[in-house]
C-alpha positions as CSV (number, residue, x, y, z in Angstrom):
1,X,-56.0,-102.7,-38.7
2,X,-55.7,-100.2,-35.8
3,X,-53.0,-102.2,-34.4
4,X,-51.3,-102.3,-37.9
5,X,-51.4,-98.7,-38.2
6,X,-50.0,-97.8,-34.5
7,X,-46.9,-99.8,-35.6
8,X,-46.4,-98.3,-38.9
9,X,-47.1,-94.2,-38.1
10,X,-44.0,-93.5,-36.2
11,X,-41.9,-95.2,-39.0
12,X,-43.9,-93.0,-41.6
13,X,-43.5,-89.9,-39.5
14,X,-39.4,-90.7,-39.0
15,X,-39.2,-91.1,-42.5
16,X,-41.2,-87.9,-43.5
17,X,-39.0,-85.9,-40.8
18,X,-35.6,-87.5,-42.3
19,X,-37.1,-86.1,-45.6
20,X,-38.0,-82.8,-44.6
21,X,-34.9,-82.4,-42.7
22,X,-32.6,-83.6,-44.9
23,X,-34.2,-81.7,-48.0
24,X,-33.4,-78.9,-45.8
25,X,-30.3,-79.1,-44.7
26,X,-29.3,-80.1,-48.8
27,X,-31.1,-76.4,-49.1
28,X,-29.0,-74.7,-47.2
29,X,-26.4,-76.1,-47.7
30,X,-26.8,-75.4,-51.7
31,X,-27.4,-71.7,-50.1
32,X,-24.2,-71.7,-48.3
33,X,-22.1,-73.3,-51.4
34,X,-24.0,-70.5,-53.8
35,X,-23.2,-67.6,-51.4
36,X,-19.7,-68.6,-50.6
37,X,-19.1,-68.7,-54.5
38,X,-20.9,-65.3,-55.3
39,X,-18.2,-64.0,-52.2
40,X,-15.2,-65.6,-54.0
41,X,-16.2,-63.9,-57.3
42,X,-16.6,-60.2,-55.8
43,X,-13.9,-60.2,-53.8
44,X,-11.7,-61.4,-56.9
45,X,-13.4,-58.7,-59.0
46,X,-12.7,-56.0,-56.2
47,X,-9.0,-57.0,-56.5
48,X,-9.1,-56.9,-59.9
49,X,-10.6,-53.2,-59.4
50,X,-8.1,-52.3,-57.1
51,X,-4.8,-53.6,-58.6
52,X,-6.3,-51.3,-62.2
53,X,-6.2,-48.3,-59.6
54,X,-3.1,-48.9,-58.1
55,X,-1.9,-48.7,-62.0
56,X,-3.3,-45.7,-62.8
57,X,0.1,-43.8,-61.3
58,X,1.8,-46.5,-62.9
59,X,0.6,-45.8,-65.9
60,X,1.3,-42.2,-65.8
61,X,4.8,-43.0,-65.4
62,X,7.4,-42.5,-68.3
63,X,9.6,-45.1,-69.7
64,X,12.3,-44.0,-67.7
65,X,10.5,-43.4,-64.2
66,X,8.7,-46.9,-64.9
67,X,12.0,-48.8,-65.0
68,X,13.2,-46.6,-62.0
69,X,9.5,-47.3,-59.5
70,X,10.5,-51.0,-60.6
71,X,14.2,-50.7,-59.2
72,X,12.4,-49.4,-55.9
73,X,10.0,-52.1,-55.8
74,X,12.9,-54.8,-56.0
75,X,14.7,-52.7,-53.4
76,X,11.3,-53.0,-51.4
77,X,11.5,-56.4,-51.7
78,X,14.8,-57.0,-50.4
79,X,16.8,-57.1,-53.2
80,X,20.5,-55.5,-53.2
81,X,23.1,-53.8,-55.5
82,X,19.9,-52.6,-57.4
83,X,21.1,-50.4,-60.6
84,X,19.4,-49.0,-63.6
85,X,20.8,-49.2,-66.8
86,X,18.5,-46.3,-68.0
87,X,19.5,-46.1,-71.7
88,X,19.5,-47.9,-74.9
89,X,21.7,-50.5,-76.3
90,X,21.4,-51.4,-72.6
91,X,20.4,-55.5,-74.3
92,X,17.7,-55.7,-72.3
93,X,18.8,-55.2,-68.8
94,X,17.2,-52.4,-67.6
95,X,17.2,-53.6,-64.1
96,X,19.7,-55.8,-62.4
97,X,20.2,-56.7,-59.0
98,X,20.4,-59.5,-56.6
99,X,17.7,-61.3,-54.4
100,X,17.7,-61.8,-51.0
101,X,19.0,-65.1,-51.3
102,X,22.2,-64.0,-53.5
103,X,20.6,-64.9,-57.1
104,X,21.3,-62.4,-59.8
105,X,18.2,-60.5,-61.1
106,X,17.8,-58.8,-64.5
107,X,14.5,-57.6,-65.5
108,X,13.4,-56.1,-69.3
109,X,11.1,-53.5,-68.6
110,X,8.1,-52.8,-71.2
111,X,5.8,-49.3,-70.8
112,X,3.1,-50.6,-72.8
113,X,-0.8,-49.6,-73.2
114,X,-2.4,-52.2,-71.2
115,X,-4.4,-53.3,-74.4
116,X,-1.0,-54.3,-76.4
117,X,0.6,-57.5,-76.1
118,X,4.3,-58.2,-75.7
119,X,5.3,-60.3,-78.5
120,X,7.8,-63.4,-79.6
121,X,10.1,-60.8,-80.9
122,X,10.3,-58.9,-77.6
123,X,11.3,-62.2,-75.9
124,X,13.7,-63.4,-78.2
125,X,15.5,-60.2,-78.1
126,X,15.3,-60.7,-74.0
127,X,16.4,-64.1,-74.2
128,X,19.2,-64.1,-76.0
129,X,20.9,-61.7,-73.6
130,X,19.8,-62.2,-70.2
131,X,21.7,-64.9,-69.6
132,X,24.3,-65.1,-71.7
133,X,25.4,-61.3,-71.7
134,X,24.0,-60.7,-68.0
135,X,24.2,-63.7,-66.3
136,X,21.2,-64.2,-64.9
137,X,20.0,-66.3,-62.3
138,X,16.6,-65.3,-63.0
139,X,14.9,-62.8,-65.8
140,X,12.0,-61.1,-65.3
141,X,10.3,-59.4,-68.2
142,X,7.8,-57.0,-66.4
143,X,5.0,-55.1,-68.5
144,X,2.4,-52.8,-68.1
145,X,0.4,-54.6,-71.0
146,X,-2.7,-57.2,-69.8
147,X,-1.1,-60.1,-72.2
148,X,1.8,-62.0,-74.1
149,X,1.3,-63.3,-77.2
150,X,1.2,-67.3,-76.9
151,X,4.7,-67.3,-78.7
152,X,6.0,-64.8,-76.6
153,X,4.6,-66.8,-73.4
154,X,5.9,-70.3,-75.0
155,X,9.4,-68.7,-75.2
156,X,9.0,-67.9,-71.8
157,X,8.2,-70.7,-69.9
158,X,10.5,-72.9,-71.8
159,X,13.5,-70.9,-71.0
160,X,12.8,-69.9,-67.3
161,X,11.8,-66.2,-67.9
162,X,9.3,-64.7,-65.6
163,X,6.8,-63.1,-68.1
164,X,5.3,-60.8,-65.3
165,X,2.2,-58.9,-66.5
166,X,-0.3,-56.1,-66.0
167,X,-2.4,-58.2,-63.2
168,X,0.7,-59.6,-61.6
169,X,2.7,-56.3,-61.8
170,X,-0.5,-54.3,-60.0
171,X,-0.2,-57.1,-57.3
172,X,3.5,-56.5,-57.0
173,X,2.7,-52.7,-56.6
174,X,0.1,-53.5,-54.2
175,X,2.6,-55.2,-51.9
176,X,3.1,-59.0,-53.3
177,X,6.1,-59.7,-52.9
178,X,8.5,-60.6,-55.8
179,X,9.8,-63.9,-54.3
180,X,5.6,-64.8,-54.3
181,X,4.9,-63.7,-58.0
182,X,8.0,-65.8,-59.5
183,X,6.7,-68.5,-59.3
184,X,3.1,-67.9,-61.3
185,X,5.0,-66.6,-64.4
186,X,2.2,-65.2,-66.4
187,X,-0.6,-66.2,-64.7
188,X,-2.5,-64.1,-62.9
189,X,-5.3,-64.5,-60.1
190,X,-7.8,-62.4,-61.5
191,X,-9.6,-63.0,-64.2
192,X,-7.9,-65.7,-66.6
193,X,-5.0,-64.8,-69.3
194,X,-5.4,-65.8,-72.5
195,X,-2.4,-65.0,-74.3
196,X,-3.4,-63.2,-77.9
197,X,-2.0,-65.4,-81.2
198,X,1.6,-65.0,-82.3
C-alpha cells in the first residue's frame, strides 16, 4: 500500500498543480479580456464625448459660416479650387472642389439640430444634381444631424453618395481626414447608427 501510494502522490500533486495553475491562468486571463473590453468601451465613449465638444462651435455656426468651415476643412485636407456657392438655387452644390488626387468634389451641406434626421427627399433632391448638373466624381452630403432616415441612407449607398453625419463630421473636425471618412459612408465609430424610418 505504501509503495502504491509513493507512486501515485506525485501524479496527484502534478495534476492538482496543473489545476490550480491552469484555473488561474483562465482567471486572469478572463481578467485581462474583461479589462481590455471595459478600456475599449471608455475610450470609445470619451471620443464620442469629445467629437459632441468639438461640435459645440460647430453648432453655433450659421448656415452660411457652416458651408464656409466645411470649404476650409476640404482645403485642410488637400483639396483645391475650393469654392462656395453660398446661395440658393445653388442645386445642391454648396461646396465643390477637387481632391488631391484630381476627382471632382461636391458636397450638400445640411445645418440641422443634431436630433433631426436628413430625409429621402433631401437625397433625392441631392442626387439628381450632383452628378448630372455638377459632375461629380464624388458627393458628399455632410450634416450636423446624428442620423439619415433608412430611405435617405438606402439612396445613398446605392448611388455612391457619401452620407457623412454628426459622429463622422465631429471626427472630420477633429482632424480625420476626408480621404479616411469616405469610405465609412454613414457609419460611424462611436456608438452604432440606426437610421430613423422613412
Amino acid at each position: 500500500m505504501a509503495a502504491a501510494w509513493a507512486s501515485v502522490w506525485p501524479v496527484l500533486l502534478a495534476v492538482v498543480l496543473v489545476a490550480v495553475l491552469g484555473g488561474g491562468g483562465y482567471g486572469l486571463w478572463q481578467a485581462h479580456r474583461s479589462a481590455v473590453g471595459k478600456d475599449r468601451a471608455w475610450r470609445r465613449e470619451e471620443e464620442a464625448r469629445a467629437r459632441e465638444l468639438s461640435m459645440t462651435e460647430v453648432d453655433a455656426l450659421s448656415w452660411q459660416d457652416f458651408e464656409r468651415y466645411v470649404a476650409d476643412l476640404c482645403r485642410r485636407d488637400g483639396c483645391t479650387q475650393v469654392v462656395v456657392s453660398g446661395k440658393s438655387g445653388d442645386l445642391g452644390a454648396d461646396v465643390i472642389g477637387y481632391l488631391a488626387d484630381g476627382r471632382k468634389l461636391v458636397i450638400q451641406c445640411k445645418k440641422y439640430a443634431p436630433e433631426r434626421s436628413v430625409s429621402s427627399q433631401d437625397m433625392q433632391k441631392f442626387l439628381g444634381t450632383a452628378r448630372n448638373e455638377h459632375g461629380a466624381d464624388v458627393a458628399l452630403f455632410v450634416t450636423t444631424c446624428r442620423r439619415f432616415t433608412a430611405a435617405a441612407l438606402g439612396l445613398a449607398v446605392r448611388h455612391d453618395i457619401v452620407a457623412l453625419h454628426r459622429d463622422l463630421l465631429g471626427a472630420w473636425v477633429r482632424g480625420a481626414r476626408l480621404d479616411s471618412l469616405i469610405p465609412l459612408n454613414g457609419h460611424g465609430d462611436g456608438r452604432a447608427q440606426r437610421p430613423s424610418p422613412a
